[in-house]
C-alpha positions as CSV (number, residue, x, y, z in Angstrom):
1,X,27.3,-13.9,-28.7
2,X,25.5,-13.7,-25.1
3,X,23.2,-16.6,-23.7
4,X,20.1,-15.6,-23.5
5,X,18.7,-14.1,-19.8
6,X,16.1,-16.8,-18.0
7,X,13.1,-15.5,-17.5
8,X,14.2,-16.2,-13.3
9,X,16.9,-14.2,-13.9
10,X,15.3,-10.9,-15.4
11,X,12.8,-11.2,-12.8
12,X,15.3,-10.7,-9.7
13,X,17.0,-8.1,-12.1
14,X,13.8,-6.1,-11.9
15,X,13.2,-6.6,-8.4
16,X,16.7,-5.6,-7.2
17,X,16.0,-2.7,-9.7
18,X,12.8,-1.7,-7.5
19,X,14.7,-2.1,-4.5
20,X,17.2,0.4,-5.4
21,X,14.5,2.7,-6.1
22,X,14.2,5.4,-3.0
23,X,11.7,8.3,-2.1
24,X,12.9,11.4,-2.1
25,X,9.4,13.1,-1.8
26,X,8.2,15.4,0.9
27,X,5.4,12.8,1.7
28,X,5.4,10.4,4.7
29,X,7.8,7.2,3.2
30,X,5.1,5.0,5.1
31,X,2.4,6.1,2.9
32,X,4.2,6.0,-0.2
33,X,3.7,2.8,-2.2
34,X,6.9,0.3,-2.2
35,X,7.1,0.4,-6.1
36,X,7.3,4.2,-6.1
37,X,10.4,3.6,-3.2
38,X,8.1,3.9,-0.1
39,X,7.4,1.9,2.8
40,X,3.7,0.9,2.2
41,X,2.9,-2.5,1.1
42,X,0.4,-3.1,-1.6
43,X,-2.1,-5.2,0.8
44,X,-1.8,-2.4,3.7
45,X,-2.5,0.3,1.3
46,X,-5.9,-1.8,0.5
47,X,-6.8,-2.1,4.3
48,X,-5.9,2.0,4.2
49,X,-8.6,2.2,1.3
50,X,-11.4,0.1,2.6
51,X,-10.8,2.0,6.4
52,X,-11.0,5.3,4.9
53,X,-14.2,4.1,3.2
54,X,-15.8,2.7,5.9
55,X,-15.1,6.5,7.8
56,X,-16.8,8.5,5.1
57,X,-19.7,5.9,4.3
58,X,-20.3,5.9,8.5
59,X,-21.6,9.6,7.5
60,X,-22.7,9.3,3.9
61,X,-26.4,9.6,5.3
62,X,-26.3,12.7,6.5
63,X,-25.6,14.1,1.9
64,X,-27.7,11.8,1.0
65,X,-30.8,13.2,3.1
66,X,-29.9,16.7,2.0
67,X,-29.0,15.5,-1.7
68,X,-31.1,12.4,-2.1
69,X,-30.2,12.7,-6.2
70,X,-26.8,13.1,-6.1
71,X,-24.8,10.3,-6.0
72,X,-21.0,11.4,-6.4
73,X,-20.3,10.5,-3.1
74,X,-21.7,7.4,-2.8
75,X,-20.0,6.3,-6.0
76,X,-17.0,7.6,-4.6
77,X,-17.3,5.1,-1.6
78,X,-18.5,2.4,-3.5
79,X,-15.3,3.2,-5.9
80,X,-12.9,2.9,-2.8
81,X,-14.3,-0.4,-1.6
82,X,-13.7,-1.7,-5.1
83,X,-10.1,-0.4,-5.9
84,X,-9.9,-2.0,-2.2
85,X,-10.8,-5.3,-3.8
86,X,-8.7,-4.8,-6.6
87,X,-12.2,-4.2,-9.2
88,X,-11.3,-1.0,-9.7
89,X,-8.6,1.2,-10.9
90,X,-6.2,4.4,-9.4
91,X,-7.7,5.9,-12.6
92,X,-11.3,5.2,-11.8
93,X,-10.8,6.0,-8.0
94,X,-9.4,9.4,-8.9
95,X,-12.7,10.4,-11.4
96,X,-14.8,9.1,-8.5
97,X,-12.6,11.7,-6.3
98,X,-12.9,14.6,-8.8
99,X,-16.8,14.3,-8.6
100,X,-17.4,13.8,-4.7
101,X,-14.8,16.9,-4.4
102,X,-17.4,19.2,-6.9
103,X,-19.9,18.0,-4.9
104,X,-18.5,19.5,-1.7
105,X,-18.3,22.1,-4.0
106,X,-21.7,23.0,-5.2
107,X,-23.0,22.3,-1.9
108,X,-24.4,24.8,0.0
109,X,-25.1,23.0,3.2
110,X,-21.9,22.6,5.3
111,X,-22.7,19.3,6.4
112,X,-23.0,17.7,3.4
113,X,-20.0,19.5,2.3
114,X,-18.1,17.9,4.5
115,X,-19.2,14.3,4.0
116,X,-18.7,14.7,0.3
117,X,-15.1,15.9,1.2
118,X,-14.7,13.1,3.3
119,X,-16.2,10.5,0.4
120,X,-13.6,12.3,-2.4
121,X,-10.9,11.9,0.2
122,X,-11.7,8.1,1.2
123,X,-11.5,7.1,-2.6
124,X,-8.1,9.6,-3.2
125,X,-6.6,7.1,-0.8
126,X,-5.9,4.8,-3.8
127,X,-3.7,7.2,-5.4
128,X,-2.5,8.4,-2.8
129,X,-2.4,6.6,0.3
130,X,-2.1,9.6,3.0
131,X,-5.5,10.7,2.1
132,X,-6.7,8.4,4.3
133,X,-7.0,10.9,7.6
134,X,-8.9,13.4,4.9
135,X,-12.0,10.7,4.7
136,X,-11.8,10.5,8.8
137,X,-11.7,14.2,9.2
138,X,-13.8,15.0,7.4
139,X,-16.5,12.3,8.7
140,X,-15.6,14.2,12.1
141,X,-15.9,17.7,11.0
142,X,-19.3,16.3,9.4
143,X,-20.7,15.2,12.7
144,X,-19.4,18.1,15.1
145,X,-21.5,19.8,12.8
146,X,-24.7,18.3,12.6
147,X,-24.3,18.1,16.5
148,X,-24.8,21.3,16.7
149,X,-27.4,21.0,19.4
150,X,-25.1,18.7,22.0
151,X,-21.6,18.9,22.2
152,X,-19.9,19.3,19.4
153,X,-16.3,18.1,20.5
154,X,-17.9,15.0,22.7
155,X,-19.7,14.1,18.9
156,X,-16.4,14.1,17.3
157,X,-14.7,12.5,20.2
158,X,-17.2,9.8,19.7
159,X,-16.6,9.2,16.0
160,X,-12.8,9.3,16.6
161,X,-13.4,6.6,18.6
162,X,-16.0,4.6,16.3
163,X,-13.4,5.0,13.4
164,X,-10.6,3.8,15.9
165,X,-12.7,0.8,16.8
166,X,-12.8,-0.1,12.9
167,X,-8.9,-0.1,12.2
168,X,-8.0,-3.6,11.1
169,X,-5.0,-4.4,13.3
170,X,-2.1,-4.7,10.9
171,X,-2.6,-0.7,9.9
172,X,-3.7,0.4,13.4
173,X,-0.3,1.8,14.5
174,X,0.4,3.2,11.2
175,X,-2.9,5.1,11.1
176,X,-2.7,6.8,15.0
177,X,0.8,7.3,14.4
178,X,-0.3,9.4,11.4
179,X,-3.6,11.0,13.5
180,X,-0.9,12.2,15.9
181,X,1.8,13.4,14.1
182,X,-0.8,15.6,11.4
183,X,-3.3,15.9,14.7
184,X,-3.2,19.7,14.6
185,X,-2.9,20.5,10.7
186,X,-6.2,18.4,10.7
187,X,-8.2,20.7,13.2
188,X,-7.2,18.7,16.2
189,X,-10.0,16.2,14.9
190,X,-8.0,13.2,16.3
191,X,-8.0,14.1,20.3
192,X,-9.7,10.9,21.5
């Protein structure tokens, strides 16, 4: 008969079992969670989140005075900050991301589309955490647009550098390293 396994002992038995675990996705390893065999940590995916979040809320005004009544992407936002805080879950985050995106898609004005994209985004960033240039983007795409009587690249240049400014410290690298590397797949949004 075997002794019975110490609760100590099954624990390092499932963490050497997580460690074996390895990505073999076509994503970025960095932005893949650690339990799924990535690179990301669980508190850096937060900081990700709540970044991503603070990029698509820094524009939220400009639906919300075209679509005062709609509140998808607001509540996507809000959902973001939350999951970022650990109130709310992937499963949550992605419903909130399913409605901001149908409200980019029954827009008819392109700036709000954008900012609801960039809302639906910022939220999808819990589930998956290489959304996170989609929410700053899109913010950028959002207010080239609305600039459309200045300078529309000197607009975005300046929101770059506003969403730049807010990058906690510990994801900073990660994040430019990301703007530059997806820089043109992203409409060159990220030259600041």
């Amino acid at each position: 008969m075997r002794a019975p396994i110490s609760s100590r002992a099954l624990g390092r038995a499932q963490d050497d079992k997580m460690k074996e675990v390895a990505y073999e996705g076509s994503r970025d390893p960095r932005f893949v969670a650690i339990h799924r065999g990535g690179l990301l940590e669980p508190g850096q995916h937060r900081l990700l989140a709540a970044w991503a979040a603070d990029c698509a809320e820094h524009v939220l005004s400009l639906f919300l005075s075209r679509y005062p009544e709609d509140d998808r992407p607001k509540h996507a936002v809000e959902t973001a900050r939350a999951w970022a805080r650990g109130e709310a879950t992937v499963g949550e985050a992605r419903e909130a991301a399913y409605a901001a995106h149908a409200a980019a898609r029954e827009s008819s004005d392109p700036v709000a589309r954008e900012v609801a994209r960039a809302a639906g985004h910022a939220v999808a960033t819990a589930h998956m955490a290489d959304h996170e240039l989609g929410a700053a983007a899109y913010a950028i795409r959002a207010i080239r647009l609305e600039s459309k009587d200045t300078d529309p690249q000197l607009a975005g240049k300046r929101e770059c550098e506003w969403q730049r400014e807010q990058l906690p410290d510990s994801i900073r690298d990660l994040v430019i390293s990301d703007q530059e590397q997806r820089n043109e797949k992203l409409w060159s949004v990220f030259s600041c």
